[in-house]
Structures are given as C-alpha cells and as structure tokens.
N, CA, C, O and CB atoms as a CASP TS submission, in Angstrom:
PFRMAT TS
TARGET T0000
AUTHOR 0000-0000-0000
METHOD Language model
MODEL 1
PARENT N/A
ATOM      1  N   UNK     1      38.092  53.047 249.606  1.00  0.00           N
ATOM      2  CA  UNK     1      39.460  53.459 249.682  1.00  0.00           C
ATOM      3  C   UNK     1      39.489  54.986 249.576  1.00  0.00           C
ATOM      4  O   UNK     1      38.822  55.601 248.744  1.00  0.00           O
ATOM      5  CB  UNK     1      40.315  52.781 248.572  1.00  0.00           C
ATOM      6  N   UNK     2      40.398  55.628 250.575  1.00  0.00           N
ATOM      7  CA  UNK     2      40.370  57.367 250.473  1.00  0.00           C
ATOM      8  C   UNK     2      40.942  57.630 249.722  1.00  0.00           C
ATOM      9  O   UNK     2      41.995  56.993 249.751  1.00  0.00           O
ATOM     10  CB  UNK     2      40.791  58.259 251.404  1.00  0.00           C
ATOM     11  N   UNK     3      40.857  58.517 248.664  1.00  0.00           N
ATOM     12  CA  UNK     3      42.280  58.640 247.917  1.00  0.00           C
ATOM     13  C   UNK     3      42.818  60.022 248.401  1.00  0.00           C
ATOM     14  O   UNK     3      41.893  60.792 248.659  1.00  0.00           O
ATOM     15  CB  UNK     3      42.163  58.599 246.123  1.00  0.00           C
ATOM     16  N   UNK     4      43.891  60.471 248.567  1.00  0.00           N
ATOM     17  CA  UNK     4      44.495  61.629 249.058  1.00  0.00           C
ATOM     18  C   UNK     4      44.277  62.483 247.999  1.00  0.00           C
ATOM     19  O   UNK     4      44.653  62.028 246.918  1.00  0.00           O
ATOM     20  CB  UNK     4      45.914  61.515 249.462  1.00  0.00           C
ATOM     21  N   UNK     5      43.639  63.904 247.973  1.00  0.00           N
ATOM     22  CA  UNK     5      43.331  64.555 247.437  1.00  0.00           C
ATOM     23  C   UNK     5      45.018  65.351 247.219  1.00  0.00           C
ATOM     24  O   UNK     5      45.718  65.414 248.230  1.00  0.00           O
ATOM     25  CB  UNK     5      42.078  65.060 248.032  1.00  0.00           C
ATOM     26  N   UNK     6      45.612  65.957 245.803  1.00  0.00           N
ATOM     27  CA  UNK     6      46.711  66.666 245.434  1.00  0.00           C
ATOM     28  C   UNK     6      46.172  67.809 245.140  1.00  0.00           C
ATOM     29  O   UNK     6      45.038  68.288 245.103  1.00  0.00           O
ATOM     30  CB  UNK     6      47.502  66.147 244.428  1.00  0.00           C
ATOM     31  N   UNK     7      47.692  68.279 244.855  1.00  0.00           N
ATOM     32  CA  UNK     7      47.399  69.926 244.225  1.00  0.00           C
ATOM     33  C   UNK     7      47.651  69.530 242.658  1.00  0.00           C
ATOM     34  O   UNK     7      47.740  68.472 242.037  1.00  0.00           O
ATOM     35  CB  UNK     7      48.745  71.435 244.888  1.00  0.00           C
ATOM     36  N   UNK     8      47.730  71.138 242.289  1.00  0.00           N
ATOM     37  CA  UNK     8      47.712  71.573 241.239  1.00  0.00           C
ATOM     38  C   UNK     8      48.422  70.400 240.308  1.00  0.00           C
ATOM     39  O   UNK     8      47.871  69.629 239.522  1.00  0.00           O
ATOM     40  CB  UNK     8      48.271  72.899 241.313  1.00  0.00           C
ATOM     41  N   UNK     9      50.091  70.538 240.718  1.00  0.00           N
ATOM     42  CA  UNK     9      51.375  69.948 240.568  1.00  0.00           C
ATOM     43  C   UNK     9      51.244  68.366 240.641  1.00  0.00           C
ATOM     44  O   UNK     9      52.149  67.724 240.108  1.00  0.00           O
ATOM     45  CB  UNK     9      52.338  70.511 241.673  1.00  0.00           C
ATOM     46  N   UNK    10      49.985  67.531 241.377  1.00  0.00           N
ATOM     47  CA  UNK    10      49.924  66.082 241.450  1.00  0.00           C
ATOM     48  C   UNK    10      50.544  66.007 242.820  1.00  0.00           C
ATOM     49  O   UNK    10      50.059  65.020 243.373  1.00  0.00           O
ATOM     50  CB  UNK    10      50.707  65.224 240.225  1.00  0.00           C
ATOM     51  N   UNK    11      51.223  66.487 243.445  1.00  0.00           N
ATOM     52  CA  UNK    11      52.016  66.121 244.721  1.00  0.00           C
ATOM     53  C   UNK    11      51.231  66.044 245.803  1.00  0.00           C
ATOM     54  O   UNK    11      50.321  66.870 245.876  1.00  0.00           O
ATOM     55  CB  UNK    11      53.065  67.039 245.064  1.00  0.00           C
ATOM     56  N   UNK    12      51.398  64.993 246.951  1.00  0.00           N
ATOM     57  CA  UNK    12      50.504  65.181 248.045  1.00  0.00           C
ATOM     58  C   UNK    12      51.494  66.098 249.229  1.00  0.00           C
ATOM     59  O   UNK    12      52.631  66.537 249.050  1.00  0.00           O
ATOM     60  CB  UNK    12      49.916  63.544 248.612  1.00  0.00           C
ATOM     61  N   UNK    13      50.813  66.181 250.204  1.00  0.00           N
ATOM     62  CA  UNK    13      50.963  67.340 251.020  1.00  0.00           C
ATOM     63  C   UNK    13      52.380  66.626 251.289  1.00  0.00           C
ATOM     64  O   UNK    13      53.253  67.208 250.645  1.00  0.00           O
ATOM     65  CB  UNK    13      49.760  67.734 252.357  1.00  0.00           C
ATOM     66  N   UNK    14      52.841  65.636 251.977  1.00  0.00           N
ATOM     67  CA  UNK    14      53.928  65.154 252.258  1.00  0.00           C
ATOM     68  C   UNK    14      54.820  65.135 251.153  1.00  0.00           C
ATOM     69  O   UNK    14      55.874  65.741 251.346  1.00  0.00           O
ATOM     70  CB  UNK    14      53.751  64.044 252.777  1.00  0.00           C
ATOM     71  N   UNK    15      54.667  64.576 250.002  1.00  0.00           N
ATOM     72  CA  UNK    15      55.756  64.805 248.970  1.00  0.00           C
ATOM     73  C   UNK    15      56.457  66.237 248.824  1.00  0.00           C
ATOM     74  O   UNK    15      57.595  66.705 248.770  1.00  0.00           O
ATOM     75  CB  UNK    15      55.155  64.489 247.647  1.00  0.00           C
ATOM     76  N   UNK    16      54.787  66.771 248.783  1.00  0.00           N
ATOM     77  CA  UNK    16      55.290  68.851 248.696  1.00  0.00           C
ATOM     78  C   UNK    16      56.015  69.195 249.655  1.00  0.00           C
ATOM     79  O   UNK    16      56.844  70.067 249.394  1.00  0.00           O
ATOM     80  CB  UNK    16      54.004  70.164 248.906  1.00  0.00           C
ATOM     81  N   UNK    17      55.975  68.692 250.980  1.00  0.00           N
ATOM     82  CA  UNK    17      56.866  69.093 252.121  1.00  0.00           C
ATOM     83  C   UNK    17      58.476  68.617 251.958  1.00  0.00           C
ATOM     84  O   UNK    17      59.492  69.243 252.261  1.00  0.00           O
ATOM     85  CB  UNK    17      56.223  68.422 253.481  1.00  0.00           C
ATOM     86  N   UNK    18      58.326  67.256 251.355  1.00  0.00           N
ATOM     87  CA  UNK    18      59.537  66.672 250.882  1.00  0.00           C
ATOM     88  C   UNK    18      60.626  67.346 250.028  1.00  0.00           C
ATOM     89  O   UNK    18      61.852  67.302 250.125  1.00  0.00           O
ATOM     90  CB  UNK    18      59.159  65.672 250.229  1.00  0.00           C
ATOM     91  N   UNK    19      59.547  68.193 248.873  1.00  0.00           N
ATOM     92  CA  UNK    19      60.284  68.544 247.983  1.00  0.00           C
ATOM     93  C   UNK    19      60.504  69.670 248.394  1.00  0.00           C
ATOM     94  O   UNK    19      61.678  69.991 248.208  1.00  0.00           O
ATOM     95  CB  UNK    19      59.915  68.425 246.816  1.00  0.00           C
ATOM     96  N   UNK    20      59.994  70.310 248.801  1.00  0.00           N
ATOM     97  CA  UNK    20      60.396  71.469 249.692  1.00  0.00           C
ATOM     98  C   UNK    20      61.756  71.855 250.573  1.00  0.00           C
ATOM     99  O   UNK    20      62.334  72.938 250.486  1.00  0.00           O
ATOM    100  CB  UNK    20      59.493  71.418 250.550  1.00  0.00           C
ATOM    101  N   UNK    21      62.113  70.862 251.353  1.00  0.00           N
ATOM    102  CA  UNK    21      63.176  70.913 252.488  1.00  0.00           C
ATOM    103  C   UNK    21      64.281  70.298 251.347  1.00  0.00           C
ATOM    104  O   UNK    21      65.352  70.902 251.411  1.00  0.00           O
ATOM    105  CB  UNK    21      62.810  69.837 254.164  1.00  0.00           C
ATOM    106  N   UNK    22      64.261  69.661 250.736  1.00  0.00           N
ATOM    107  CA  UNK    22      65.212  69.265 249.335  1.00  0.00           C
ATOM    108  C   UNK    22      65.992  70.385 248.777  1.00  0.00           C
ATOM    109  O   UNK    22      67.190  70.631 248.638  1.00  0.00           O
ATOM    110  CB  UNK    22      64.287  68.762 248.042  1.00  0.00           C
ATOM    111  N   UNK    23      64.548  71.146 248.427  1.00  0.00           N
ATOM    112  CA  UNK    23      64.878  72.064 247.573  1.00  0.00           C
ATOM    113  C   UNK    23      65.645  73.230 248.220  1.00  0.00           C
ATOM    114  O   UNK    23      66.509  73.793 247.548  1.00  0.00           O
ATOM    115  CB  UNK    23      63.724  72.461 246.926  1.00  0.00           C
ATOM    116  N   UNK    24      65.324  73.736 249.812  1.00  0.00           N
ATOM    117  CA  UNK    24      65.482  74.711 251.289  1.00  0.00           C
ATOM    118  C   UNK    24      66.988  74.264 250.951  1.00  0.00           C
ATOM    119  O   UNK    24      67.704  75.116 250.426  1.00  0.00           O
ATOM    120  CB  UNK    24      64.565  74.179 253.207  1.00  0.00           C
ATOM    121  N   UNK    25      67.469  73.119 251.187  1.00  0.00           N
ATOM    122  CA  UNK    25      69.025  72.777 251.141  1.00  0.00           C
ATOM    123  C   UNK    25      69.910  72.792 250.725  1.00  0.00           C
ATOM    124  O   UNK    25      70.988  73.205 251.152  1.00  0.00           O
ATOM    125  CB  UNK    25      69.348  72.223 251.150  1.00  0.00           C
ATOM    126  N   UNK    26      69.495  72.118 249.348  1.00  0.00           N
ATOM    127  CA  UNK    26      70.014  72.437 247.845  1.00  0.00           C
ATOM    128  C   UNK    26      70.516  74.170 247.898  1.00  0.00           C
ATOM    129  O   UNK    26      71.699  74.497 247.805  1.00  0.00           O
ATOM    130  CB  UNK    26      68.510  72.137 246.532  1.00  0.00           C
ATOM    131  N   UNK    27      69.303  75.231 248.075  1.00  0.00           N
ATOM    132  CA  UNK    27      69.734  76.257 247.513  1.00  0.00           C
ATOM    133  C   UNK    27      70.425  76.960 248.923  1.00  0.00           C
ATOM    134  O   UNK    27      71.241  77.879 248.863  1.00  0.00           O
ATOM    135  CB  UNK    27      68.534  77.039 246.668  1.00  0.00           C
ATOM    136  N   UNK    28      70.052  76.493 249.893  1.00  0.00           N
ATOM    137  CA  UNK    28      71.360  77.352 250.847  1.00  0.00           C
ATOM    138  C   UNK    28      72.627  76.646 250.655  1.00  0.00           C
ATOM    139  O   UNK    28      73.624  77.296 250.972  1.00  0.00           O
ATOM    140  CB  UNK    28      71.120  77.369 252.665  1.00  0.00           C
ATOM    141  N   UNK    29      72.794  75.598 250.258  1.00  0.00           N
ATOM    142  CA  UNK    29      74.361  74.866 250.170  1.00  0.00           C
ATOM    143  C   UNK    29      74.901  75.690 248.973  1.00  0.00           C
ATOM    144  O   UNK    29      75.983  76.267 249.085  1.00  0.00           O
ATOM    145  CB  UNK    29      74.408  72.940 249.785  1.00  0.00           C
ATOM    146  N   UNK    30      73.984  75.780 247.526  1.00  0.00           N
ATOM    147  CA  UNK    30      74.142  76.548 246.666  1.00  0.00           C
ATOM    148  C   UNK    30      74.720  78.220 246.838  1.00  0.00           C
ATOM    149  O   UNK    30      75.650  78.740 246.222  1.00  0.00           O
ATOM    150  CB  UNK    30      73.006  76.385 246.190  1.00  0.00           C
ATOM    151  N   UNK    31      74.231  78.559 247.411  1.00  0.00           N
ATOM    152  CA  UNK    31      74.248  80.144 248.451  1.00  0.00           C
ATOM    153  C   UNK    31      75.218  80.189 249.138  1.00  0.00           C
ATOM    154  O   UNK    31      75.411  81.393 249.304  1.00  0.00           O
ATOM    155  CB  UNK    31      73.125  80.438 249.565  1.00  0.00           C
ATOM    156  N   UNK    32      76.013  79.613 249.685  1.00  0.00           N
ATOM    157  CA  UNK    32      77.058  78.705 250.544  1.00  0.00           C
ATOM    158  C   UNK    32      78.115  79.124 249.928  1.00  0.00           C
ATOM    159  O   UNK    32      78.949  79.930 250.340  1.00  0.00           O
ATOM    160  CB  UNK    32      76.965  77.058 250.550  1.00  0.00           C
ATOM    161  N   UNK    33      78.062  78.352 248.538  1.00  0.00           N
ATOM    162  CA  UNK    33      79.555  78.076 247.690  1.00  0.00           C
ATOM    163  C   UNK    33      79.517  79.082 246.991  1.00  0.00           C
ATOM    164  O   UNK    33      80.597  79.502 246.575  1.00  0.00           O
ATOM    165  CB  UNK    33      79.814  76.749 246.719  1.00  0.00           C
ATOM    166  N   UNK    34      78.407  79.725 246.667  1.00  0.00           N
ATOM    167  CA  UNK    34      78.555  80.992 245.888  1.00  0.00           C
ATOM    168  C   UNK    34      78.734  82.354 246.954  1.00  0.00           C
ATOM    169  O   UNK    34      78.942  83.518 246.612  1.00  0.00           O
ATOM    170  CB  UNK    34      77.137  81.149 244.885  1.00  0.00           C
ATOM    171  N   UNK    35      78.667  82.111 247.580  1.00  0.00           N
ATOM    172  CA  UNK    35      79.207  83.525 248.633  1.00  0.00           C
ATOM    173  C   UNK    35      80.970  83.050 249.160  1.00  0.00           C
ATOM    174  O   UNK    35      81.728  83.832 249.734  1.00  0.00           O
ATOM    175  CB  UNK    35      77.836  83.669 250.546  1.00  0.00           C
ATOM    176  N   UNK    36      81.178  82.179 248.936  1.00  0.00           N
ATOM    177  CA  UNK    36      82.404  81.734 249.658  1.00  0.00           C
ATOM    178  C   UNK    36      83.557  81.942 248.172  1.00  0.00           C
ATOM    179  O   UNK    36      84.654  82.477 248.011  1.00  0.00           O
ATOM    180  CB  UNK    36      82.179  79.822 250.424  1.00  0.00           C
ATOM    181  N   UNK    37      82.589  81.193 247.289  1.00  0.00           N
ATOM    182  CA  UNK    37      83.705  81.763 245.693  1.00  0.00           C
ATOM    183  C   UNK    37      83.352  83.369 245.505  1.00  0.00           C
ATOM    184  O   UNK    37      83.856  83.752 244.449  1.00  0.00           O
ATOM    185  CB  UNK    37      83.098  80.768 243.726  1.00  0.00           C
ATOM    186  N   UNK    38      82.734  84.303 246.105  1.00  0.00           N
ATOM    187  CA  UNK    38      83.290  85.675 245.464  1.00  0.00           C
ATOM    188  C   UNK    38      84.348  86.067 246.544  1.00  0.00           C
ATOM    189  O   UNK    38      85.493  86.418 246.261  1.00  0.00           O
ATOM    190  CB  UNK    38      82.024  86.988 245.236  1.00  0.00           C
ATOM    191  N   UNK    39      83.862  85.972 247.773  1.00  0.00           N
ATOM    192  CA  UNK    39      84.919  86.488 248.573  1.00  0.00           C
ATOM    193  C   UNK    39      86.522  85.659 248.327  1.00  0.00           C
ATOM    194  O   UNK    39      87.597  85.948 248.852  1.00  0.00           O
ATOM    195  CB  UNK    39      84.340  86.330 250.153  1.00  0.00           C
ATOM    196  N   UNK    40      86.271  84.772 247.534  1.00  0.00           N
ATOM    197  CA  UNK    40      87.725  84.710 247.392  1.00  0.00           C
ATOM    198  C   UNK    40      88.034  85.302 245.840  1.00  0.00           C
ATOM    199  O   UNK    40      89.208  85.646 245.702  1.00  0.00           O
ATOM    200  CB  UNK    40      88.279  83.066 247.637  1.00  0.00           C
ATOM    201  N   UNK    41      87.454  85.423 245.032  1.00  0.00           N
ATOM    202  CA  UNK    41      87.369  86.559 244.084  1.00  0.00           C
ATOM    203  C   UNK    41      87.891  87.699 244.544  1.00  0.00           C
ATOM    204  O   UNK    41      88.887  88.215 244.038  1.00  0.00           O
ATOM    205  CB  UNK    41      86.104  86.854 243.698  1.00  0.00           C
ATOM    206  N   UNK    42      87.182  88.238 245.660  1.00  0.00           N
ATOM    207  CA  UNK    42      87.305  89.544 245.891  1.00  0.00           C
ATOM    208  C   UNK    42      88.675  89.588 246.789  1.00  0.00           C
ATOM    209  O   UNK    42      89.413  90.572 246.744  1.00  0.00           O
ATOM    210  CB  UNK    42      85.956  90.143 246.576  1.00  0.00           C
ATOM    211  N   UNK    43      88.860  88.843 247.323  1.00  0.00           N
ATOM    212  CA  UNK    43      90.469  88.501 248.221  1.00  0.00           C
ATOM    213  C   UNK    43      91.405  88.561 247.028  1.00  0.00           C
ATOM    214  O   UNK    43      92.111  89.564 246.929  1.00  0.00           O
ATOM    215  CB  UNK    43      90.670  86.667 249.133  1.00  0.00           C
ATOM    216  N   UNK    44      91.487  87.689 246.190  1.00  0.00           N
ATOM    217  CA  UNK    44      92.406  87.476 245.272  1.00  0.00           C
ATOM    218  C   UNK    44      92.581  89.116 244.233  1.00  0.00           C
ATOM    219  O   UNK    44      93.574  89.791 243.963  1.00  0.00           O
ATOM    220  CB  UNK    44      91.828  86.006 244.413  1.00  0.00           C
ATOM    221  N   UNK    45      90.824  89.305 243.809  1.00  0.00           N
ATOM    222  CA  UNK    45      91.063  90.628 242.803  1.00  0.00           C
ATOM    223  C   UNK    45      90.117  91.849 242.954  1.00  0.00           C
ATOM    224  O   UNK    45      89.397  92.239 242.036  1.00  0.00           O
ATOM    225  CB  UNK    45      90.878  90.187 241.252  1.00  0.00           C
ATOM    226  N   UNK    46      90.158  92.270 243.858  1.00  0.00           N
ATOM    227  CA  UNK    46      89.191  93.595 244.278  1.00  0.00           C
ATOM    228  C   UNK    46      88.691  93.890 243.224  1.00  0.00           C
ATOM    229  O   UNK    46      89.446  94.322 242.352  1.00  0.00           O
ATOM    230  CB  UNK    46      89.799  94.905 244.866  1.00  0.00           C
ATOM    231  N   UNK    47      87.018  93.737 242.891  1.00  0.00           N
ATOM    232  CA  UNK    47      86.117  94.311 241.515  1.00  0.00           C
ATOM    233  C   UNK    47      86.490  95.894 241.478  1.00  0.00           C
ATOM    234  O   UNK    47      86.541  96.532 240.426  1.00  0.00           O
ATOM    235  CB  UNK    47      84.148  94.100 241.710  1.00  0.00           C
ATOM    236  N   UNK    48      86.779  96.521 242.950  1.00  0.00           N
ATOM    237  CA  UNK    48      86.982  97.961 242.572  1.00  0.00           C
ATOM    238  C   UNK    48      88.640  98.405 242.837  1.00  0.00           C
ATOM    239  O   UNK    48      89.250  98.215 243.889  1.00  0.00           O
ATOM    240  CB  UNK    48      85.881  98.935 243.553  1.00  0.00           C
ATOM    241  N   UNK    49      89.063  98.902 241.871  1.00  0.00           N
ATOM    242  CA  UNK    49      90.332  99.147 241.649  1.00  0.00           C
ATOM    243  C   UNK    49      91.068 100.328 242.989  1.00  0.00           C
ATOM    244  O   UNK    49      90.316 101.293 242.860  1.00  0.00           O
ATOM    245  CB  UNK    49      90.310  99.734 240.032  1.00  0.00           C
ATOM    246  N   UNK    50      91.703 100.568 243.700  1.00  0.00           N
ATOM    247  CA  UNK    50      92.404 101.169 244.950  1.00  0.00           C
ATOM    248  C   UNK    50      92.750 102.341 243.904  1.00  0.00           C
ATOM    249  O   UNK    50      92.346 102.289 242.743  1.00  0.00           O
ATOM    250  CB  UNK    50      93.836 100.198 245.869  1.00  0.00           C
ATOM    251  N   UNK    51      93.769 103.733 244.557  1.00  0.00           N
ATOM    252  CA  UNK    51      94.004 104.670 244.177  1.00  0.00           C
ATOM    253  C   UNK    51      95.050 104.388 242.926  1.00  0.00           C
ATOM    254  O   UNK    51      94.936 105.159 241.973  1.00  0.00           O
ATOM    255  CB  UNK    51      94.318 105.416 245.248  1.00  0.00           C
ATOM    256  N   UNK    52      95.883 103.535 242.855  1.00  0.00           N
ATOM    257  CA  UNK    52      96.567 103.436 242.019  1.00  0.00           C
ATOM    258  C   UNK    52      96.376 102.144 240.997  1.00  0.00           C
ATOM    259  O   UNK    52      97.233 101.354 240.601  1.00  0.00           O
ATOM    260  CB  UNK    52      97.629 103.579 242.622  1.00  0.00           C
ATOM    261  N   UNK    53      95.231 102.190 240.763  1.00  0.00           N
ATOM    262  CA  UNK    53      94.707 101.210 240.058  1.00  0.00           C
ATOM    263  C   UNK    53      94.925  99.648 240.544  1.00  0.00           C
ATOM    264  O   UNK    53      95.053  99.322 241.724  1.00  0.00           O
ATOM    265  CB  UNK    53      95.210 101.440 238.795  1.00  0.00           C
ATOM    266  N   UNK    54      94.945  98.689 239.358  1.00  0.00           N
ATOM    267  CA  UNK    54      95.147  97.475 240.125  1.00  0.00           C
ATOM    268  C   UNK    54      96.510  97.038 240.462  1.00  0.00           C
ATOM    269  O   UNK    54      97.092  96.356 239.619  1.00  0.00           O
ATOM    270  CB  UNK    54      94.567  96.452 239.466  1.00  0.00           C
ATOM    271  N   UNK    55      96.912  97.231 241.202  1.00  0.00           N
ATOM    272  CA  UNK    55      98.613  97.623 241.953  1.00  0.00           C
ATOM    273  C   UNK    55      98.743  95.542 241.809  1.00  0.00           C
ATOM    274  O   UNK    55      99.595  94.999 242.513  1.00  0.00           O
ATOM    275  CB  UNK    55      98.630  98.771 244.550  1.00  0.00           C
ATOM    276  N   UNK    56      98.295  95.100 241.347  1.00  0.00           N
ATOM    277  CA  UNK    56      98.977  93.161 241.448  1.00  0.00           C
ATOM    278  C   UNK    56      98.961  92.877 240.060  1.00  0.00           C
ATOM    279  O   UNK    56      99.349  91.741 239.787  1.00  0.00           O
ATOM    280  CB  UNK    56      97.788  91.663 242.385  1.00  0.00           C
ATOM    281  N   UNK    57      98.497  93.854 238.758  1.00  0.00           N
ATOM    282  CA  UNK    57      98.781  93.718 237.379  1.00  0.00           C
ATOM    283  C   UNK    57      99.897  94.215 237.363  1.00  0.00           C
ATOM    284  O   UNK    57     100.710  93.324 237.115  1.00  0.00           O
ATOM    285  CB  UNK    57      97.939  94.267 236.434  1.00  0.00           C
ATOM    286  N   UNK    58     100.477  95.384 237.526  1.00  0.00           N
ATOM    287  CA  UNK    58     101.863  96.127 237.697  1.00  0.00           C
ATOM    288  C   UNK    58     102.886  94.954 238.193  1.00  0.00           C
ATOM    289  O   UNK    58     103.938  94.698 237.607  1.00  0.00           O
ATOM    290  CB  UNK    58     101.764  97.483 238.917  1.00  0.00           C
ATOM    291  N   UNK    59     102.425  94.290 239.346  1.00  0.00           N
ATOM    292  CA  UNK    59     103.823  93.465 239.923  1.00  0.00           C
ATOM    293  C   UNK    59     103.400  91.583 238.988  1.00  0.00           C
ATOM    294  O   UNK    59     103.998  90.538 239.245  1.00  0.00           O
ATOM    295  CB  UNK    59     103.765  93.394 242.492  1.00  0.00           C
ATOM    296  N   UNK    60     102.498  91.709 238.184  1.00  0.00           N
ATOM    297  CA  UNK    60     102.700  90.065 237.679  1.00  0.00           C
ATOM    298  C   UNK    60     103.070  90.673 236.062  1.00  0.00           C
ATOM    299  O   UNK    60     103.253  89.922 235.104  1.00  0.00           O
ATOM    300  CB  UNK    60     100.885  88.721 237.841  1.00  0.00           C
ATOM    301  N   UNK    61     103.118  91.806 236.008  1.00  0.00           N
ATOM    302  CA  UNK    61     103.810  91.986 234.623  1.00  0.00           C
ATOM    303  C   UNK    61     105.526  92.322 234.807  1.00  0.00           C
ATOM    304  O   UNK    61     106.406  91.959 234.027  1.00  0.00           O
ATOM    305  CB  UNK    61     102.986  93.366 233.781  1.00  0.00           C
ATOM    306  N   UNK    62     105.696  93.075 236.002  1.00  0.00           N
ATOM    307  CA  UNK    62     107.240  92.909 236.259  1.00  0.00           C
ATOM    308  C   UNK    62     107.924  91.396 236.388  1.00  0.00           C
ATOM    309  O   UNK    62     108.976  91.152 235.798  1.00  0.00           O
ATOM    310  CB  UNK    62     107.532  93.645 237.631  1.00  0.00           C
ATOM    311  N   UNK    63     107.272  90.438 237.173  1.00  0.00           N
ATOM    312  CA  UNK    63     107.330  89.645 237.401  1.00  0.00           C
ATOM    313  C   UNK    63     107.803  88.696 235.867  1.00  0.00           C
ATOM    314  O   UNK    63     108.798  87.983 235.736  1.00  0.00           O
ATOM    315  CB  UNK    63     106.273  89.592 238.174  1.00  0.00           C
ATOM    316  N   UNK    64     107.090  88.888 235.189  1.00  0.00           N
ATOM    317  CA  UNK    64     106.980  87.929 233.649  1.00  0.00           C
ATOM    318  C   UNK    64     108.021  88.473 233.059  1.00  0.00           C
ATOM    319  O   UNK    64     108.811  87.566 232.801  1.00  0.00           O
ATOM    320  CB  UNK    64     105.537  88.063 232.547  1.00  0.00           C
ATOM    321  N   UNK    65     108.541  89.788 232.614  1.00  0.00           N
ATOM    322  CA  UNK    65     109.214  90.666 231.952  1.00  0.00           C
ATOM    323  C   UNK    65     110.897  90.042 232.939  1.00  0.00           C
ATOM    324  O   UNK    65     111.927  89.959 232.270  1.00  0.00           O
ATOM    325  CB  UNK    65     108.421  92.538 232.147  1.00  0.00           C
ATOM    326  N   UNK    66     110.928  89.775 234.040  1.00  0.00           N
ATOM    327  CA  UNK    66     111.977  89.677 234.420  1.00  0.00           C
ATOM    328  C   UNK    66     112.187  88.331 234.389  1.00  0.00           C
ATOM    329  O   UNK    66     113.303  88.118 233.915  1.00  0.00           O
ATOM    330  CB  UNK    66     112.159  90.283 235.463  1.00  0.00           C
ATOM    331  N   UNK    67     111.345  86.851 234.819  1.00  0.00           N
ATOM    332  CA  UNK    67     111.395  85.847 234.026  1.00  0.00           C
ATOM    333  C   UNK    67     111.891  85.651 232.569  1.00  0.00           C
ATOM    334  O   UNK    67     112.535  84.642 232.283  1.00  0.00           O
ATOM    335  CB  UNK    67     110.394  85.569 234.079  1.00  0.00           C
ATOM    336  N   UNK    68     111.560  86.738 231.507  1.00  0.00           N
ATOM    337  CA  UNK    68     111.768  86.492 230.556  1.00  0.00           C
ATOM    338  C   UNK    68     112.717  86.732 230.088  1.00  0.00           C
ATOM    339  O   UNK    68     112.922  86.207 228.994  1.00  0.00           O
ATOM    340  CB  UNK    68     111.173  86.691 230.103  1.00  0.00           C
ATOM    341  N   UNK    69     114.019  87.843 230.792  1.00  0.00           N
ATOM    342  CA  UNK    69     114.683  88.366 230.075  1.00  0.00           C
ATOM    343  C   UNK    69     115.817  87.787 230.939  1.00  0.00           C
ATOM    344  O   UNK    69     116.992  88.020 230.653  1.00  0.00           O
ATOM    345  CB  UNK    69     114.426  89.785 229.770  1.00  0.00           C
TER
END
C-alpha cells in the first residue's frame, strides 16, 4: 500500500490545495466587506475634517437643540 507522503502540517498535497482556495475566498470576501464598510464610513464621516471643520456636527447639534426646545 503507498502511503501519500505529507508535509510539515500532516496535509496532503490536495487537502493543502483545498485549504488553500478556502482560505483565497474567505479572505477576499473578508477584504470585500471591509473595503465596502470604510467607504461608507468615509461617505457618512470624512476621517479628515474640510476647512471648516466637521460642518454635519454643527447641523446635528442645531438639529437636537431645536428638537428640544
């Protein structure tokens, strides 16, 4: 009986290929949702502030102040 010689890890060449394209997928789907949640981060709250600072704190604090009163 041949036995399939492994690596280091115990895996044979096909499993390693297996776990491989698993893993290829996993982290571009991962890569995916994480590039798609900053740009809406960055849509919603620019990390860098414009000339007059963050000009949408100014209008959700008018906003509350006039709700409230």
């Amino acid at each position: 009986m041949a036995e399939e010689k492994g690596s280091l890890s115990g895996l044979t060449e096909a499993q390693a290929k297996e776990f491989q394209s698993v893993f290829v997928t996993s982290f571009i789907a991962f890569m995916t949702v994480a590039i798609i949640a900053h740009a809406l981060a960055w849509i919603w709250r620019p990390w860098v502030p414009g000339p007059n600072g963050y000009g949408m704190l100014e209008t959700a604090h008018t906003a509350v102040r006039t709700l409230l009163s």
